[in-house]
N, CA, C and O atoms as CSV, one atom per row, in Angstrom:
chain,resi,resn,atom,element,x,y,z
A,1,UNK,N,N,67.212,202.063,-211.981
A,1,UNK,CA,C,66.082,202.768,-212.546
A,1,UNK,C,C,64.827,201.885,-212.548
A,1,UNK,O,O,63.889,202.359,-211.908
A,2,UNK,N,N,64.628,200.760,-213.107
A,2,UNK,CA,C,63.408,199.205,-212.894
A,2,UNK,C,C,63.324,199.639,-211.679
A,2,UNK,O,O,62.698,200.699,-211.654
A,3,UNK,N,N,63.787,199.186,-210.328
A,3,UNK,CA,C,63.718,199.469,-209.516
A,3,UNK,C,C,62.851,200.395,-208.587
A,3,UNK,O,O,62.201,200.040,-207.604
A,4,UNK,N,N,62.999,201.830,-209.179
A,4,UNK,CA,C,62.518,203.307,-208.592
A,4,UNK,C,C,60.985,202.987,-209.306
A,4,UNK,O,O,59.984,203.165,-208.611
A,5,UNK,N,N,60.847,202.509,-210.712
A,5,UNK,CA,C,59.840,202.675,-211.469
A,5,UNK,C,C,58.898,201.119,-210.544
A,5,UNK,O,O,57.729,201.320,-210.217
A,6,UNK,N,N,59.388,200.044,-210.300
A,6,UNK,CA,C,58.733,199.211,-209.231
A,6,UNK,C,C,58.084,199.669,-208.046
A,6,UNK,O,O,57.103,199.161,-207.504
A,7,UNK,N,N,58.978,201.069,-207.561
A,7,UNK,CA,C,58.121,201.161,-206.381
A,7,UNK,C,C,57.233,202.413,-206.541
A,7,UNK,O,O,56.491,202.629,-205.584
A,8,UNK,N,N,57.171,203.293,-207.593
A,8,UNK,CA,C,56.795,204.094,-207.607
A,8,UNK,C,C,55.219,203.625,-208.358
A,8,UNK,O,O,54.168,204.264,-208.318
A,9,UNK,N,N,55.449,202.498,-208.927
A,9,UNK,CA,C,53.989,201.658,-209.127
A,9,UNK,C,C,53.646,201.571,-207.983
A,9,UNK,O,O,52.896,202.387,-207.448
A,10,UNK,N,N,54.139,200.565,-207.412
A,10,UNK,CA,C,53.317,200.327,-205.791
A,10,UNK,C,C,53.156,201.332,-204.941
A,10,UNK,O,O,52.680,201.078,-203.835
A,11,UNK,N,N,53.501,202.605,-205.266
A,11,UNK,CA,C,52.937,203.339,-204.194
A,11,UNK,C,C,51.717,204.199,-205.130
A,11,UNK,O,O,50.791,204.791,-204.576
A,12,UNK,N,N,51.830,204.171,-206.064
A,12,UNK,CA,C,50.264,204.600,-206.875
A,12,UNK,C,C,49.344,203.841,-206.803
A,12,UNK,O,O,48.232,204.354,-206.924
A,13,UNK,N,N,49.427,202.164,-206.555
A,13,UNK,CA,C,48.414,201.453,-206.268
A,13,UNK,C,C,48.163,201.486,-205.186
A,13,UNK,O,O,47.021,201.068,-204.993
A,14,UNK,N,N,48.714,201.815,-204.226
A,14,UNK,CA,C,48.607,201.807,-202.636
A,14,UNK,C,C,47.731,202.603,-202.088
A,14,UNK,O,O,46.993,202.311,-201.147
A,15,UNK,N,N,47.820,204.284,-203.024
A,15,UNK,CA,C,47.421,205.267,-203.189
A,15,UNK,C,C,46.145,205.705,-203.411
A,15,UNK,O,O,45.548,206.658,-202.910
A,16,UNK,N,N,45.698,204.674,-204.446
A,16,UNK,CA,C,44.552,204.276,-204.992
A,16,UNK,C,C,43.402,203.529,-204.540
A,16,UNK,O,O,42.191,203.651,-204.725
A,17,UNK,N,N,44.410,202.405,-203.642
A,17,UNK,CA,C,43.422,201.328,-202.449
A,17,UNK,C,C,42.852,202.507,-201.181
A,17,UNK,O,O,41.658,202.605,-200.897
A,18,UNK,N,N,43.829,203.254,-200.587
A,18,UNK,CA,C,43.581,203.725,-200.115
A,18,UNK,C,C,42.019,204.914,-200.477
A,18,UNK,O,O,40.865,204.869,-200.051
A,19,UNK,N,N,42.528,205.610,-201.172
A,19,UNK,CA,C,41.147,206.695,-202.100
A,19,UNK,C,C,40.106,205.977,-202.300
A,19,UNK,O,O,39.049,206.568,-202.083
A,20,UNK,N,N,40.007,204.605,-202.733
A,20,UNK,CA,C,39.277,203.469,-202.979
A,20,UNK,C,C,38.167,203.038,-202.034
A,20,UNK,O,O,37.029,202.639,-202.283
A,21,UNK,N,N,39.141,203.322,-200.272
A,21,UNK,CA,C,38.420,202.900,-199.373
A,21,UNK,C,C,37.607,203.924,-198.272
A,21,UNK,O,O,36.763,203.797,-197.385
A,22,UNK,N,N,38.572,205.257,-199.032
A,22,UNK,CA,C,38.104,206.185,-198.211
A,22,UNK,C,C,36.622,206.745,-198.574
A,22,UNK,O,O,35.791,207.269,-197.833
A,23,UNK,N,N,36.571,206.458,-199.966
A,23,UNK,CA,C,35.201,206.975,-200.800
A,23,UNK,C,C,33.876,206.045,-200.467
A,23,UNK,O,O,32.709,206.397,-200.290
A,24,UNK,N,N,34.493,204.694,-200.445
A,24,UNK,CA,C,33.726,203.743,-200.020
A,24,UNK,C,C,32.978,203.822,-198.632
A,24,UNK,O,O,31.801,203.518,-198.441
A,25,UNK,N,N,33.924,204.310,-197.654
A,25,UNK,CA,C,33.472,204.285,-195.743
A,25,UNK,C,C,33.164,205.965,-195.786
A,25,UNK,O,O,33.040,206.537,-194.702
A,26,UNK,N,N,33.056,206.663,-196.912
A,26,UNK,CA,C,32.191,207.909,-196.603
A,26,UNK,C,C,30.894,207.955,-197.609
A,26,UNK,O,O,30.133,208.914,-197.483
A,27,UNK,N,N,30.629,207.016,-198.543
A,27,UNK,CA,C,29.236,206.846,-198.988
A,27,UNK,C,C,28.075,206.772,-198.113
A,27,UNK,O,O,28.045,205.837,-197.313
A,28,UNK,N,N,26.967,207.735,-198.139
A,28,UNK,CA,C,26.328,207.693,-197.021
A,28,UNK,C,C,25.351,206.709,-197.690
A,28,UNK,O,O,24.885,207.072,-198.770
A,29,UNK,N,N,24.931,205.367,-197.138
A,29,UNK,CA,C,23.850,204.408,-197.633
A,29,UNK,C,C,22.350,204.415,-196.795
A,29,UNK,O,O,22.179,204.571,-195.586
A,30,UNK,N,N,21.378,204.204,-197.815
A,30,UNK,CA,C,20.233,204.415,-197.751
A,30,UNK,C,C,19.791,203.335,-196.600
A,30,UNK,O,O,20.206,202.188,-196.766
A,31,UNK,N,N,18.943,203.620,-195.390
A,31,UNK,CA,C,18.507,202.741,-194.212
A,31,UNK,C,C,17.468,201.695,-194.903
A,31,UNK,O,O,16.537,202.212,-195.522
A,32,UNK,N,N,17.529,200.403,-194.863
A,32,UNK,CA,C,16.123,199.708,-194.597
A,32,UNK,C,C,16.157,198.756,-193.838
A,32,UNK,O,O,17.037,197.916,-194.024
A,33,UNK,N,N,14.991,198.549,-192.492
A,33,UNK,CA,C,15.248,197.994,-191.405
A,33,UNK,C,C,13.495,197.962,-191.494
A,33,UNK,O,O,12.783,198.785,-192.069
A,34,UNK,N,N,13.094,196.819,-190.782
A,34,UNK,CA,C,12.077,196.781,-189.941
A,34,UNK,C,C,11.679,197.565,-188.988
A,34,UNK,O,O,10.486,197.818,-188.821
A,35,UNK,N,N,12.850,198.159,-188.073
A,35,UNK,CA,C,12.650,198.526,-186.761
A,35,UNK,C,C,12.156,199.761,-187.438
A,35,UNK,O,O,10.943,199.915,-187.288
A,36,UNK,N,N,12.835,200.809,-188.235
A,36,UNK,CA,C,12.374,201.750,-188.905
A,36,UNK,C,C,13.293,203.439,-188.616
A,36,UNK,O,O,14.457,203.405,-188.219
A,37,UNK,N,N,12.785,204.410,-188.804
A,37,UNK,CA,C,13.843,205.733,-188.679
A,37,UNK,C,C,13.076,206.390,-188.158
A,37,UNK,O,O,11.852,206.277,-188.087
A,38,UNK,N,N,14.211,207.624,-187.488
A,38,UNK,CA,C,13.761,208.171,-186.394
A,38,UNK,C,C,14.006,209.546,-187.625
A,38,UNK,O,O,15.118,209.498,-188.151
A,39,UNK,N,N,13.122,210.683,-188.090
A,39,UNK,CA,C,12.338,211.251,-188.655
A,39,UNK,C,C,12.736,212.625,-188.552
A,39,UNK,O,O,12.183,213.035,-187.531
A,40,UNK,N,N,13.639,213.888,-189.254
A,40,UNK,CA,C,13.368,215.080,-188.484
A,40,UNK,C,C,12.542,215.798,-189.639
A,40,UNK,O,O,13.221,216.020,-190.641
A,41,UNK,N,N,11.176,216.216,-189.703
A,41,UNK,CA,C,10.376,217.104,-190.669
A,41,UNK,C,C,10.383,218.459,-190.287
A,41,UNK,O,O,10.913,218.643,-189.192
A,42,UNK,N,N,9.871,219.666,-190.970
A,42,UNK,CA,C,9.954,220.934,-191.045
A,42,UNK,C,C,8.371,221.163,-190.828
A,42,UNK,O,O,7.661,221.244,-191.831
A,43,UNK,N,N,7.906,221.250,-189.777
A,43,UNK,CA,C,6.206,221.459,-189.916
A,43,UNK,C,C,6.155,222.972,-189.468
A,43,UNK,O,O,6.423,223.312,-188.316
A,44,UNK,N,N,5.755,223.943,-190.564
A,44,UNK,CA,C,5.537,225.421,-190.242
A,44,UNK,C,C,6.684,226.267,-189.480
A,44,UNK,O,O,7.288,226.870,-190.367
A,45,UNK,N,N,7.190,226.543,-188.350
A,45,UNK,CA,C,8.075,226.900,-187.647
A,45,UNK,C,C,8.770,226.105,-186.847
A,45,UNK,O,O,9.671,226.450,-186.083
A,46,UNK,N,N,8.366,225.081,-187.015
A,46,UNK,CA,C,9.610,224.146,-185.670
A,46,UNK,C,C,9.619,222.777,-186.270
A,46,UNK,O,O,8.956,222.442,-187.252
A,47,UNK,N,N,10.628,221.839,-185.424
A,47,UNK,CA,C,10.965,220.565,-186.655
A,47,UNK,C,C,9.988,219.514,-185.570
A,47,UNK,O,O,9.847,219.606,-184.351
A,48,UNK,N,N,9.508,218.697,-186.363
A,48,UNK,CA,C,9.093,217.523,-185.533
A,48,UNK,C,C,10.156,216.022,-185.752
A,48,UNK,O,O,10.486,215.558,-186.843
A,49,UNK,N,N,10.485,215.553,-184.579
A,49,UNK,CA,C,11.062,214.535,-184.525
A,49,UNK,C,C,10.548,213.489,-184.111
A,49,UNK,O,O,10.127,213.542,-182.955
A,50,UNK,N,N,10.393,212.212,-184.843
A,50,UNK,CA,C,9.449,210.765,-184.764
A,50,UNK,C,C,10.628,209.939,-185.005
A,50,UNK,O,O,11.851,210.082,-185.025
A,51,UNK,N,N,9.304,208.524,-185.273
A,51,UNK,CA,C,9.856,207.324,-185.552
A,51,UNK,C,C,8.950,206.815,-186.191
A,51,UNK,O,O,7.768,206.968,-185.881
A,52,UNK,N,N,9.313,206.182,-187.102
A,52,UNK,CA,C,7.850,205.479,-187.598
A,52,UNK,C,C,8.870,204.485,-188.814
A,52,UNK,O,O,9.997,204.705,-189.256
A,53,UNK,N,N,7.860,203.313,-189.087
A,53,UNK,CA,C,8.258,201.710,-189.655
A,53,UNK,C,C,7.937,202.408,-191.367
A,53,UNK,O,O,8.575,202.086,-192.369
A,54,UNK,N,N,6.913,203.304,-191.326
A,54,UNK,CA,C,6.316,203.604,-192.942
A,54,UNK,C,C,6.725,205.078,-193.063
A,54,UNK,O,O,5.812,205.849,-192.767
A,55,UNK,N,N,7.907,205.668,-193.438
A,55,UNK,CA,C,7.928,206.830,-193.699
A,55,UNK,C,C,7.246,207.351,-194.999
A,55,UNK,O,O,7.473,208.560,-194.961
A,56,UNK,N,N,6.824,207.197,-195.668
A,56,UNK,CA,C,5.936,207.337,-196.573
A,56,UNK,C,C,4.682,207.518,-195.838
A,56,UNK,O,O,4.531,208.731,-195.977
A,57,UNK,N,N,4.185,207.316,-195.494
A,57,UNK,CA,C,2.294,206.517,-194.744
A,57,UNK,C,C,2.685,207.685,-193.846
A,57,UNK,O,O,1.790,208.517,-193.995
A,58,UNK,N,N,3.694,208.200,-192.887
A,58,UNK,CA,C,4.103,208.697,-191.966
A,58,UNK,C,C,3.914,210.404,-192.614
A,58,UNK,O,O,3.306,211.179,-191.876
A,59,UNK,N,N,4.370,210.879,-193.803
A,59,UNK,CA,C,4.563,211.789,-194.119
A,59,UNK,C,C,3.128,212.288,-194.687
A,59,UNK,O,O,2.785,213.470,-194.731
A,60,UNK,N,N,2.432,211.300,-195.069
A,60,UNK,CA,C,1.274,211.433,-195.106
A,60,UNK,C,C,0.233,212.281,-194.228
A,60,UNK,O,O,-0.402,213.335,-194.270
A,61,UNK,N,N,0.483,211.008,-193.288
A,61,UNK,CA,C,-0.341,211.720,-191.992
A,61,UNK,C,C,-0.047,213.253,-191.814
A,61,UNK,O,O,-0.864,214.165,-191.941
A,62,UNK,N,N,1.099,213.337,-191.538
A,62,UNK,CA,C,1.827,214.825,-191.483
A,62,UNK,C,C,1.594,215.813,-192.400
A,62,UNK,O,O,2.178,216.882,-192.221
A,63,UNK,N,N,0.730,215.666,-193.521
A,63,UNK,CA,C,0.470,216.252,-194.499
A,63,UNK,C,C,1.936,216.953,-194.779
A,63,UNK,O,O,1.949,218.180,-194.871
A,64,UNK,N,N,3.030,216.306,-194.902
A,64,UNK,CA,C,4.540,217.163,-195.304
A,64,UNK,C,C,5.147,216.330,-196.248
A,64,UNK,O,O,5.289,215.109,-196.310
A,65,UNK,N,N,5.507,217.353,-197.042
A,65,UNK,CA,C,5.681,216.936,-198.174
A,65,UNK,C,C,7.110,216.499,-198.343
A,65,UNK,O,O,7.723,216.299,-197.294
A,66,UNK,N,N,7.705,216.329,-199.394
A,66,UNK,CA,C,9.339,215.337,-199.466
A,66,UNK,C,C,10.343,216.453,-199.257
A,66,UNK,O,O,11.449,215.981,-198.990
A,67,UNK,N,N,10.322,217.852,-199.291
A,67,UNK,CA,C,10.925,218.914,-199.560
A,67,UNK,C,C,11.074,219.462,-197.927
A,67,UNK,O,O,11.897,220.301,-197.561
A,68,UNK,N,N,10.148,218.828,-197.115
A,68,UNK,CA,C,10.081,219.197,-195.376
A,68,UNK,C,C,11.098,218.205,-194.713
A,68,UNK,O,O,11.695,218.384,-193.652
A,69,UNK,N,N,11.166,217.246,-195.454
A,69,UNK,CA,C,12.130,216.223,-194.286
A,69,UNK,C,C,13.603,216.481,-194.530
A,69,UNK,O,O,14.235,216.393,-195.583
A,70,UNK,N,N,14.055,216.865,-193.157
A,70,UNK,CA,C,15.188,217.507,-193.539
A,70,UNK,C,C,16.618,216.440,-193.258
A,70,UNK,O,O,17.806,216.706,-193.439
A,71,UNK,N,N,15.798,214.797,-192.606
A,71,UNK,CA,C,17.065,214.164,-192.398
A,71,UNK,C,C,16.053,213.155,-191.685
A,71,UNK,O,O,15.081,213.451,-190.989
A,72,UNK,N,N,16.654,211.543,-192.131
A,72,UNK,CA,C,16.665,210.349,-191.407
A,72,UNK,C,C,17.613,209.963,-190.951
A,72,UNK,O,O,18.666,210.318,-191.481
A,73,UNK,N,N,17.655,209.106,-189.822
A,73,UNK,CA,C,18.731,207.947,-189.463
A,73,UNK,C,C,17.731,206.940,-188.571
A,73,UNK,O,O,16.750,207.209,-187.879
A,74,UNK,N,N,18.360,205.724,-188.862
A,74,UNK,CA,C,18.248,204.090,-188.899
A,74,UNK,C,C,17.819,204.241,-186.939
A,74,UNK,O,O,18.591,204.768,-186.138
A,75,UNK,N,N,16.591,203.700,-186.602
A,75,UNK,CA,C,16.236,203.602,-185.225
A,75,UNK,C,C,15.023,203.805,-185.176
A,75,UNK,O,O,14.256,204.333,-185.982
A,76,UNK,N,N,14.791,203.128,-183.665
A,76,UNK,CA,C,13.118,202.821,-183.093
A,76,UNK,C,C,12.959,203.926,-182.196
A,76,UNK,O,O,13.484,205.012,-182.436
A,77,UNK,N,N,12.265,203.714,-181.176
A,77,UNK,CA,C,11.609,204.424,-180.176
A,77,UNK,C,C,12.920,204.741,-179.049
A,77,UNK,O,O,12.964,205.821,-178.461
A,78,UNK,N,N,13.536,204.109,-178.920
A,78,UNK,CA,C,14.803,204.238,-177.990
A,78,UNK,C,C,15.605,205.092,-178.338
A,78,UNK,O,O,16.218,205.726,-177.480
A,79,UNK,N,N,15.775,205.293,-179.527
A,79,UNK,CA,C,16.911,206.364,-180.492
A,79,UNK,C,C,15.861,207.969,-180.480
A,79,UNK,O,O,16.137,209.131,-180.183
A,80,UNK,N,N,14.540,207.257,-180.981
A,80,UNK,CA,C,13.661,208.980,-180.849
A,80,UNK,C,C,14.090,209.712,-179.402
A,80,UNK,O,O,14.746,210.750,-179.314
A,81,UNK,N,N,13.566,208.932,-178.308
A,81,UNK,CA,C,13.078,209.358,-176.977
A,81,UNK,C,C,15.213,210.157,-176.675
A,81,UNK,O,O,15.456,211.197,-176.063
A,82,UNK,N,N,16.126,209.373,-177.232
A,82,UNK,CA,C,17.357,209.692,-176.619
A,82,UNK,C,C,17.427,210.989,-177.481
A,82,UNK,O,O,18.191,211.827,-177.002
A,83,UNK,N,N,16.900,211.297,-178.468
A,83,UNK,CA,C,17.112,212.298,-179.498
A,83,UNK,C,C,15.915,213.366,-178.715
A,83,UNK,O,O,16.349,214.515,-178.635
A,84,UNK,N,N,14.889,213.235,-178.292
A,84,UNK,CA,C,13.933,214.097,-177.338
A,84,UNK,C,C,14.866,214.500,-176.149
A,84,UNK,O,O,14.654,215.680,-175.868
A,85,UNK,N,N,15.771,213.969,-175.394
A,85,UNK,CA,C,16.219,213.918,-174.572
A,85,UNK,C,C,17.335,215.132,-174.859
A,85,UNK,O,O,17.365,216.171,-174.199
A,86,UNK,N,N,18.234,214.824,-175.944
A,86,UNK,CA,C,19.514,215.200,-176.191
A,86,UNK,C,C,19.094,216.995,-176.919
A,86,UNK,O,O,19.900,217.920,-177.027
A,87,UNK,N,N,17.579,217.013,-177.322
A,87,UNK,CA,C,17.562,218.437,-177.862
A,87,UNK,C,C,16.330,219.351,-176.550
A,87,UNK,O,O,15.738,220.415,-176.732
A,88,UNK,N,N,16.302,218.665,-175.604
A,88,UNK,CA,C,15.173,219.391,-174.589
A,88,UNK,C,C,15.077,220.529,-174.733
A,88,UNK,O,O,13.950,221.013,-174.838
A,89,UNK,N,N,16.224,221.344,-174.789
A,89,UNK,CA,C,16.218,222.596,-174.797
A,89,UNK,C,C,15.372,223.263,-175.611
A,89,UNK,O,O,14.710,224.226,-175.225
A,90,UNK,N,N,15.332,222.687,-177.060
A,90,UNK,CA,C,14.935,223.104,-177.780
A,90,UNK,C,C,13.581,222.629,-178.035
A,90,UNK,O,O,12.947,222.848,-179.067
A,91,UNK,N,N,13.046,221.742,-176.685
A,91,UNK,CA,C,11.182,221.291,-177.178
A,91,UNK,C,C,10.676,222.317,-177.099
A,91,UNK,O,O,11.131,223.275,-176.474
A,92,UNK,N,N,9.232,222.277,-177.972
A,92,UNK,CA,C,8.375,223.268,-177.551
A,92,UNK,C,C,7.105,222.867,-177.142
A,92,UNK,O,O,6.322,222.477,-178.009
A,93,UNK,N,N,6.773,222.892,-176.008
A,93,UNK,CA,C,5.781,221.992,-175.085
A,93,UNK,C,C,6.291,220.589,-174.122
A,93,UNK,O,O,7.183,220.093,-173.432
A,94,UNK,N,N,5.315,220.475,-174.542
A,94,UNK,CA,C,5.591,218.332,-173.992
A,94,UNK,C,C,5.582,217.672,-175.435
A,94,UNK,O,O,5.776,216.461,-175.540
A,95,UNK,N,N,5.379,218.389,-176.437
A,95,UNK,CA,C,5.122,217.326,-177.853
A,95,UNK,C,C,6.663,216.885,-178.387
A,95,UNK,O,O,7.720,217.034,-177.774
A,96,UNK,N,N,6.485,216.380,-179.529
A,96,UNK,CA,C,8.022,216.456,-180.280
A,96,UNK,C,C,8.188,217.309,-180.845
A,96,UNK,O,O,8.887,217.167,-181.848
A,97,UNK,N,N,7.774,218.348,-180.602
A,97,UNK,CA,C,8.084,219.654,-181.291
A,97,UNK,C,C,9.383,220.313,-181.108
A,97,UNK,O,O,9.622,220.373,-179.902
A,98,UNK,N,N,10.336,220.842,-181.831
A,98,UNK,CA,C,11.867,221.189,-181.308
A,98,UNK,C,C,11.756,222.670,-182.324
A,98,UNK,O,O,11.189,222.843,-183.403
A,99,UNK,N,N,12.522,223.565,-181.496
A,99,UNK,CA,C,13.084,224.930,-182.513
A,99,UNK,C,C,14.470,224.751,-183.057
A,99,UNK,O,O,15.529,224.403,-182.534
A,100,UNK,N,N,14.145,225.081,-184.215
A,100,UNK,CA,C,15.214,224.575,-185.317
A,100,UNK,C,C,16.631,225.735,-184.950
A,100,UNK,O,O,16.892,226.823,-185.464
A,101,UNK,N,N,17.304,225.009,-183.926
A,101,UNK,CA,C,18.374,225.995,-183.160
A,101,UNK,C,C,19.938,225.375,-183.973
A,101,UNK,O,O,20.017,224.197,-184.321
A,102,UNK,N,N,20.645,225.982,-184.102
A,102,UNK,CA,C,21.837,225.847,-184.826
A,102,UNK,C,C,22.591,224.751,-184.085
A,102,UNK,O,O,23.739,224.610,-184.508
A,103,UNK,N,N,22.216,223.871,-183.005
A,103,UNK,CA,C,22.594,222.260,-182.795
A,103,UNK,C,C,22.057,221.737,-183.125
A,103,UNK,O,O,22.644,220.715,-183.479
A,104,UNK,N,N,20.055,221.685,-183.505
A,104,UNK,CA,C,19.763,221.096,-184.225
A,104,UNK,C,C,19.785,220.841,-185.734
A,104,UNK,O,O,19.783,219.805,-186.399
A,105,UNK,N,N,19.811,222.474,-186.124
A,105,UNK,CA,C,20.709,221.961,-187.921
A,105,UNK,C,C,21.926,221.541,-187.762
A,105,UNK,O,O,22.393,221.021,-188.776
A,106,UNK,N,N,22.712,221.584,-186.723
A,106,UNK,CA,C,23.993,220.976,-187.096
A,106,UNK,C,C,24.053,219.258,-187.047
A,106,UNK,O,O,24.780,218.563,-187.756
A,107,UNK,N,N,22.956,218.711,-185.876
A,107,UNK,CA,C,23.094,217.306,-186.041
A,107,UNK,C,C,22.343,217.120,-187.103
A,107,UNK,O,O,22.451,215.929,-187.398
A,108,UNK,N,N,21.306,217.910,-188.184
A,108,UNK,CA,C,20.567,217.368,-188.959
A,108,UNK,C,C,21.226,217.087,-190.129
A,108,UNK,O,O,20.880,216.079,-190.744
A,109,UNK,N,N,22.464,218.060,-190.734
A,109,UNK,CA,C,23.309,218.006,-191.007
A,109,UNK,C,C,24.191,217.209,-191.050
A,109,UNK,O,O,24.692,216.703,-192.054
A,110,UNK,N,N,24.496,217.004,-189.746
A,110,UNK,CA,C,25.500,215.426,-190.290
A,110,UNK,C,C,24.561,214.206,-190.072
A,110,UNK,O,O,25.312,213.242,-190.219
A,111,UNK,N,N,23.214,213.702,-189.778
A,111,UNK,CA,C,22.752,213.253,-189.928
A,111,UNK,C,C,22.594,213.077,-191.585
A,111,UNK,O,O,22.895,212.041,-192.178
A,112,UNK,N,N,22.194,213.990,-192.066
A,112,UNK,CA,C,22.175,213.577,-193.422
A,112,UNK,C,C,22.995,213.248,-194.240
A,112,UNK,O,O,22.653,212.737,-195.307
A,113,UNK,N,N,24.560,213.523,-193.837
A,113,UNK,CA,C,25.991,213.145,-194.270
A,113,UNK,C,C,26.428,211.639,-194.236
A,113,UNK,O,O,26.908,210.901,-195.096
A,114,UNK,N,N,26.069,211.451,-192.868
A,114,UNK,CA,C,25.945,210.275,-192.170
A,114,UNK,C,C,25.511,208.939,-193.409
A,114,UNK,O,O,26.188,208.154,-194.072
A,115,UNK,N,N,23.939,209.224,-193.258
A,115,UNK,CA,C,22.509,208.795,-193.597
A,115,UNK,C,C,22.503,208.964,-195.011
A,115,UNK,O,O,22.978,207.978,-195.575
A,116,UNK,N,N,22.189,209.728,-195.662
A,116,UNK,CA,C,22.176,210.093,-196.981
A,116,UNK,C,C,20.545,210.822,-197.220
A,116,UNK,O,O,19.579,210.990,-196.476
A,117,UNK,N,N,20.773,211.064,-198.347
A,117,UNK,CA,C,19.577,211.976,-198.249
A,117,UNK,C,C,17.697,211.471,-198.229
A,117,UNK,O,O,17.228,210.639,-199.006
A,118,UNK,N,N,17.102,212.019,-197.438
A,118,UNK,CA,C,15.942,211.387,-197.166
A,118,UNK,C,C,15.239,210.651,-197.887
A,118,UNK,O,O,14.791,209.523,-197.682
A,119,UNK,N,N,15.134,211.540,-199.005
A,119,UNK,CA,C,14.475,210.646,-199.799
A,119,UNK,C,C,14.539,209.222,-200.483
A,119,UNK,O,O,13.637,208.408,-200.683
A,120,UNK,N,N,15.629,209.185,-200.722
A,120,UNK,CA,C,16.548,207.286,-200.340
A,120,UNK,C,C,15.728,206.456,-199.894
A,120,UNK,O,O,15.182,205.440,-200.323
A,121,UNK,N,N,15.716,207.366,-198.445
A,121,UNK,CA,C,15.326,206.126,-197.443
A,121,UNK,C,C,13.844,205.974,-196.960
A,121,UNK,O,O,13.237,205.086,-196.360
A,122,UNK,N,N,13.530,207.118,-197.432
A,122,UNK,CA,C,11.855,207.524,-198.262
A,122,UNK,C,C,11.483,206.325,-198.981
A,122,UNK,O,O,10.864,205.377,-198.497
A,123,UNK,N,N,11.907,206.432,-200.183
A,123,UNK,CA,C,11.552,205.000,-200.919
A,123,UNK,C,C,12.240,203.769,-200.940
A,123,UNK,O,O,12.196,202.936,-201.845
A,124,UNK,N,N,12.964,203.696,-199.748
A,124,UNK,CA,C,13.063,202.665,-199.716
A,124,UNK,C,C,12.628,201.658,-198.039
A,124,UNK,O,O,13.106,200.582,-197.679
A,125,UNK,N,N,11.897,202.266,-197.544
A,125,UNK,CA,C,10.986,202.204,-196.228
A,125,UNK,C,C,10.013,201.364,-197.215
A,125,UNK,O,O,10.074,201.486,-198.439
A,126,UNK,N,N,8.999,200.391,-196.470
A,126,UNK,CA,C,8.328,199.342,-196.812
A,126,UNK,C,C,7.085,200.263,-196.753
A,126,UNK,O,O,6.766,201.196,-196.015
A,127,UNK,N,N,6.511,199.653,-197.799
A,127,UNK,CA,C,5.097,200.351,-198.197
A,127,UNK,C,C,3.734,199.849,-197.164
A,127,UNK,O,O,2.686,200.430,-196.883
A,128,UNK,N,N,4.128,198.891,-196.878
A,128,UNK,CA,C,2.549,198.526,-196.049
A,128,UNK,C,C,2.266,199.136,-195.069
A,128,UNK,O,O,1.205,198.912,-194.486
């Protein structure tokens, strides 16, 4: 009976490390990098996708407010242009303009799963 009750501890702690680590490697953590994030906002009917070092200063310009950005993730100009690339379908023009098509809410979506939620990484982007 000691015995059964020995292992039936160790498999509740085991149990626990495990839940422990799974909660841990699905916390989505807030980006701060120099290089900066690649941006998806809600401007009127279609999403604009950037990059910029000051997302704050950035949202500015954009006159869009904290309630428009619908998702960051961690990247420069190389990550935008592959993300221009990967939604073509959905540009509208030559700009970064994209129509908000159900692959693009779906990567914005797990982008934000990913990433965590914008505003995070909103304030925590460098002010200058």
């Amino acid at each position: 009976m000691a015995h059964l009750v020995k292992v039936a501890a160790y498999m509740r702690d085991a149990i626990a490390d495990v839940l422990a680590a799974a909660e841990t490697a699905t916390k989505p953590r807030p980006h701060r990098s120099s290089e900066g994030v690649v941006y998806y906002v809600r401007i009127r009917d279609y999403v604009k996708i950037g990059v910029t070092a000051n997302l704050s200063h950035r949202m500015l310009n954009l006159r869009a407010g904290s309630d428009q950005i619908l998702a960051v993730e961690p990247g420069g100009r190389d990550l935008e242009r592959q993300r221009h690339h990967e939604f073509a379908d959905e540009r509208r023009g030559r700009r970064e303009d994209f129509e908000l098509s159900d692959r693009l809410k779906q990567h914005i979506a797990i982008t934000r799963m990913t990433h965590g939620d914008p505003m995070l990484v909103r304030a925590s982007t460098p002010s200058a």
